[in-house]
N, C-alpha and C positions, 0 to 999 in steps of 0.2 A: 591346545595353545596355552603356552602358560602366562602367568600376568605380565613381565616383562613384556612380550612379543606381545601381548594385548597392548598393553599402554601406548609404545612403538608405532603400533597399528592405527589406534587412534590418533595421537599426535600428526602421523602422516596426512590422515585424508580431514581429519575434523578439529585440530591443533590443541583442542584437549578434551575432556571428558565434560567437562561444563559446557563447552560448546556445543559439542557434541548434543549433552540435554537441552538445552536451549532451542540449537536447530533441527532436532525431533517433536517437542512439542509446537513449535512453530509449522510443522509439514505438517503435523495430524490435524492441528485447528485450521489452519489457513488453507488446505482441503476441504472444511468444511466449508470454510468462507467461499470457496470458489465454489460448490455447491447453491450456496444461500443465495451468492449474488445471481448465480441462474434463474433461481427459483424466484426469486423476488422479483426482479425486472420483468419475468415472463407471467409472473402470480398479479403484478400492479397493472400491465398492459390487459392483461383478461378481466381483471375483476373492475378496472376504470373506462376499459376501453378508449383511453386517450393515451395519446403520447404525452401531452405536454404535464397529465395528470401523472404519469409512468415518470418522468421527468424530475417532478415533486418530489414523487417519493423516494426516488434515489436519491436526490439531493439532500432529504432527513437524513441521509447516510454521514454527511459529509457538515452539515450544520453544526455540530457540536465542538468538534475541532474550531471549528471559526469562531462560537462562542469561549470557548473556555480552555481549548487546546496552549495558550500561552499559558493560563494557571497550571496547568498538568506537567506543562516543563519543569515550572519553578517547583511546583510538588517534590518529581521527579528528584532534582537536586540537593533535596531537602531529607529528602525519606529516604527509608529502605525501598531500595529498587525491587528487589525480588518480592517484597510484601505485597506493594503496590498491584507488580504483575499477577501476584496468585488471586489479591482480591477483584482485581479484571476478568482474568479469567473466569470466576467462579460464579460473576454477575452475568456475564453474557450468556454463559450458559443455560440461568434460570431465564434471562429476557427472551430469547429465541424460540424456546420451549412454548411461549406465548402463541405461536405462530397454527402449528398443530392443534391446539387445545383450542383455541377460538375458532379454526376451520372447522372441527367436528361439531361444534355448539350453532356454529353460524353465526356466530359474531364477529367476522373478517371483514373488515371493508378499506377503502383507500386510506382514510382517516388512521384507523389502528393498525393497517401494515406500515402507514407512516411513522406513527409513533414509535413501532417497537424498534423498526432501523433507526428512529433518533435515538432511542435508548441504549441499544446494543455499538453506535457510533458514540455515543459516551464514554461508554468502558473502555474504546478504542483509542480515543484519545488520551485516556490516563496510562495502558499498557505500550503504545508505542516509543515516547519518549523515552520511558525508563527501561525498559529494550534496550534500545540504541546507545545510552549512556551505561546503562550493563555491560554494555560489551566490553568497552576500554576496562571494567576489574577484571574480565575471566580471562584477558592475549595480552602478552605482552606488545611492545608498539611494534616493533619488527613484524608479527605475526597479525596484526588489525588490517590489513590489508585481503590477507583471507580467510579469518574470523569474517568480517564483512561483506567478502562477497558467498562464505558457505551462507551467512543465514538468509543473505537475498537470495539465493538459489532453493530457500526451504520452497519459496511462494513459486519457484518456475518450478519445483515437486510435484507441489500442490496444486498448480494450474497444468499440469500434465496427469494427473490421479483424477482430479475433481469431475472435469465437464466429460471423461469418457466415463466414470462412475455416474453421473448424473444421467447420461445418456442410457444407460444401463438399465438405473435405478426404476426412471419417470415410467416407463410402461410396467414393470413389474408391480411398483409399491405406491404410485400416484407421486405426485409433486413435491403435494406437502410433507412427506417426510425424507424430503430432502431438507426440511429444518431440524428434524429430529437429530436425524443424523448429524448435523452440523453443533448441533448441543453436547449431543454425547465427547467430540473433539476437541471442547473447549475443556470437559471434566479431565477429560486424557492429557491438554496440553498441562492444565494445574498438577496434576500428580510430574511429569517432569520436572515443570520447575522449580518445584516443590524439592528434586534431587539435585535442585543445582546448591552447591555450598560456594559461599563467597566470601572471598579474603574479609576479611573485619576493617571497616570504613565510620569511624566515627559521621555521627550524620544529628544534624541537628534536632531530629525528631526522636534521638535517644533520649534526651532530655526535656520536651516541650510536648506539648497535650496537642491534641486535633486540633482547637482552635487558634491553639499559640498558632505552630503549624503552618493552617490557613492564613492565617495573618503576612506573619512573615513569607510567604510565597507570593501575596501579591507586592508586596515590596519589592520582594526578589525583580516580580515581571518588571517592575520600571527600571531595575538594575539592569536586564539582560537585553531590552529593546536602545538603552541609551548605549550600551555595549556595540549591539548591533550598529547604529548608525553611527559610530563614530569608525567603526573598523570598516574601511571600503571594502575589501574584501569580503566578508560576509552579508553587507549590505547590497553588491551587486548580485550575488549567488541568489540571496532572497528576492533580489528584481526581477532575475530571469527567472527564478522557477516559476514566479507567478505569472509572471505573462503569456509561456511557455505552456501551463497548466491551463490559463482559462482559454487557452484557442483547443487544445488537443484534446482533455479529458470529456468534454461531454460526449461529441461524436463517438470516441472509443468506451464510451460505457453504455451510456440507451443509442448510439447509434449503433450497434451492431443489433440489436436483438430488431430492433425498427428496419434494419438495411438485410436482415437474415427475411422479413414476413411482408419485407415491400417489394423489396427487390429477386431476392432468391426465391420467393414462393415456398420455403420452406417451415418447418414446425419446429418447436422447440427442443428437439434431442441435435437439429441439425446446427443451432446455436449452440448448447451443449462440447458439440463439438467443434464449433469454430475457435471457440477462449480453449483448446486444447492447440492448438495454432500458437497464441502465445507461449505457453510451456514449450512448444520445440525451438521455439525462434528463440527464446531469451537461454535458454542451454547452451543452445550454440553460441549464442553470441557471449554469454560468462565465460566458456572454456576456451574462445580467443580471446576476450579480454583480459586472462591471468596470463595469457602464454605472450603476450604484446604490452602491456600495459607497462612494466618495467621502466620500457623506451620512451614514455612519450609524458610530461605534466596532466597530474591531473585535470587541471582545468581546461586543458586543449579538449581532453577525451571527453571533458562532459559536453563542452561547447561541441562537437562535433557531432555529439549524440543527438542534442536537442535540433538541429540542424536536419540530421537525418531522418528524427523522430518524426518531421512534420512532412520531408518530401515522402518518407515510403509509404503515406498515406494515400499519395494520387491515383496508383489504381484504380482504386474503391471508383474511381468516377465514373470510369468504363467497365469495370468487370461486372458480369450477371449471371456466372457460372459458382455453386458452390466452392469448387475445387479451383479456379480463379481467386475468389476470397480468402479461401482457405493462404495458398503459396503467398498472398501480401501480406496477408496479415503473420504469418512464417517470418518474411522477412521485414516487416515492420518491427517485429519483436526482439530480431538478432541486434538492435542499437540501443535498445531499453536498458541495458546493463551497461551501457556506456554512458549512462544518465544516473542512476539510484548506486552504483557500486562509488564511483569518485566522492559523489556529496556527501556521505559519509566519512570518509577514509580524511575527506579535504576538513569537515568539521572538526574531527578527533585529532588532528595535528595541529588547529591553527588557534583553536579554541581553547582556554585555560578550560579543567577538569569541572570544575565547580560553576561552572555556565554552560555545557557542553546538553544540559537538559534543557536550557531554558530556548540556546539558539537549534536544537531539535525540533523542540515545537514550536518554533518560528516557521522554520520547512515545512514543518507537519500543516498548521496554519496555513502556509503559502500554496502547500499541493490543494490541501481540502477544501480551504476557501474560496479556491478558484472553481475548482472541481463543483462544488455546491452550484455555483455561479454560472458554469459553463453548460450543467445539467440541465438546470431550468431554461436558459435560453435554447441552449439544440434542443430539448422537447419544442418549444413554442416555435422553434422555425420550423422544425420539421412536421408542423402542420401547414407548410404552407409551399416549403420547399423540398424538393428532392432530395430524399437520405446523402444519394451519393454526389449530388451536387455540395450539398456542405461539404463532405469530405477533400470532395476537389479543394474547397476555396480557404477548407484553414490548414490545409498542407503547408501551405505559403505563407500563410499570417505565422504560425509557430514554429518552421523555420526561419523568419524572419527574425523570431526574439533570440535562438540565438546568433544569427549573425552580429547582432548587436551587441552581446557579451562582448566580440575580438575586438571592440573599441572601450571596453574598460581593461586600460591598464594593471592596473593592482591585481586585477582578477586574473588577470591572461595572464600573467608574471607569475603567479601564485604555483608552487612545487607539490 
């Protein structure tokens, strides 16, 4: 194959060679991550023996974003984007490493697997933004539509490798190194992006020291939140994800592992393989969302997602069969890409270029904050209430939020 038909090659399926690295180092870490999060949630239930304690500490996951996730936008905007992400990546790889090395010492407990997922959710916060504002230098605008949805499709990869690798992993090599493994991913995503080259972007941190920098970035955030609420549009998108977030995400992050060991009587490889459930649900649903999407406003597609996002949960009330679990949660996933594909696509169109970091980690904020929020309370009910009874009841509470988007105009207008 000579380079021509290479290039050709690429351009076709991954719109160009930066993308391309991009959405490779994202499948290799974010495999790890779906690894981690197994291992975490099933490592914090063992070693706490509490749900609501299990609860905590995925929510240290999600804290950091809520603290400091708007500075990292305005960061974002400011700096070199690809710098940012390599020194991301470079740190969560040392923070996770943490995890193995205190297990074999015996120094693991609720407290320091909290901390370290606050730590490692730190980095997370600084590398997402500037991700997603990346994107718009490597596609042109014609082509951010599937720039967009290939790199969301690293994580449905990644959640289709991860939990049957996990699965694999836990009885050969123990748990904990499924952190290991998840470190080594993080070094492997740096060395990609390390090949990605980027058009030359003057950026205010060519010129200005680290604390200039910092300074000017919290300026920025009062810049990009006054932004925000003056633009109805972007201010309804942030209304709904968060409402939408704080009914749905706790249930589907500690309630599966709690709804895998209350309800299924099953063990952690069989959870493992439930979050492989999402990977086939959200492929399928990306590879109809490119082939349809054309036809229809972005903003209808997300509203419709969020909509569905909360009914294809009701199963869960009645089913107590693995392979029950397994087909909802299949088809719960096939609408997730009708949710994370649009809000991107809808930011980088509506948004001038030079705020597009700061109202990122506004979203980022709005998922994790809630997320944070949603985790600790489904641990603390679900000590009191049935896994799949919750499930039932925020079907309908987070379909609910978005019905209430098709009564914002602006938003529902929005192309």
């Amino acid at each position: 194959m000579n380079g021509i038909t290479m290039r050709k090659w690429i351009e076709r399926i991954f719109v160009n060679s930066n993308i391309l690295r991009l959405w490779s180092g994202q499948v290799i870490s974010q495999t790890g991550d779906s690894m981690f999060q197994i291992g975490l949630l099933w490592l914090a239930l063992e070693v706490t023996g509490s749900n609501a304690m299990a609860g905590s500490i995925a929510m240290m996951g999600y804290l950091p974003t809520l603290l400091f996730g708007l500075l990292a936008g305005a960061l974002a905007d400011r700096a070199d984007k690809r710098m940012l992400m390599l020194a991301a990546d470079f740190a969560r790889g040392i923070v996770v490493l943490f995890v193995p090395v205190l297990y074999f010492v015996d120094g693991l407990s609720g407290l320091v697997l909290g901390l370290i997922t606050f730590g490692i959710a730190l980095f997370n916060a600084v590398f997402n933004p500037a991700r997603d504002s990346l994107t718009v230098l490597l596609a042109r605008k014609e082509q951010l539509i599937r720039a967009n949805s290939l790199i969301h499709t690293s994580w449905q990869f990644a959640l289709l490798l991860g939990p049957p690798l996990a699965g694999l992993l836990i009885p050969l090599v123990g748990i904990v190194h499924l952190f290991t493994i998840d470190a080594a991913t993080f070094f492997l995503s740096f060395y990609c992006i390390y090949l990605i080259r980027v058009p030359k972007v003057k950026t205010v941190s060519d010129r200005a020291s680290f604390w200039q920098l910092l300074h000017l970035s919290w300026r920025d955030v009062a810049e990009g939140l006054r932004y925000a609420r003056a633009d109805r549009r972007i201010w309804a998108l942030l209304m709904i994800t968060l409402i939408d977030n704080l009914f749905i995400m706790g249930p589907a992050i500690i309630g599966a592992p709690i709804f895998v060991r209350e309800v299924l009587k099953e063990g952690v490889s069989s959870y493992a393989y439930l979050e492989l459930a999402y990977a086939v649900g959200m492929l399928i649903g990306t590879v109809g969302l490119n082939l349809v999407s054309h036809r229809y406003r972005k903003s209808h597609v997300l509203l419709w997602g969020i909509i569905l996002d909360g009914i294809t949960f009701l199963p869960l009330l009645w089913v107590t069969t693995f392979w029950g679990a397994f087909l909802t949660v299949v088809v719960h996933a096939t609408v997730i890409p009708m949710i994370i594909i649009p809000r991107p696509t809808l930011i980088q169109k509506v948004v001038p270029h030079n705020l597009q970091g700061r109202v990122f980690s506004m979203i980022d904020v709005a998922v994790v904050g809630c997320t944070a929020v949603s985790l600790t309370l489904t641990g603390i009910v679900a000590e009191f209430v049935p896994i799949n009874i919750i499930f039932g009841f925020i079907s309908f509470l987070a379909a609910g939020s978005g019905a209430v988007g098709w009564l914002i105009k602006e938003f529902r207008d929005t192309e």
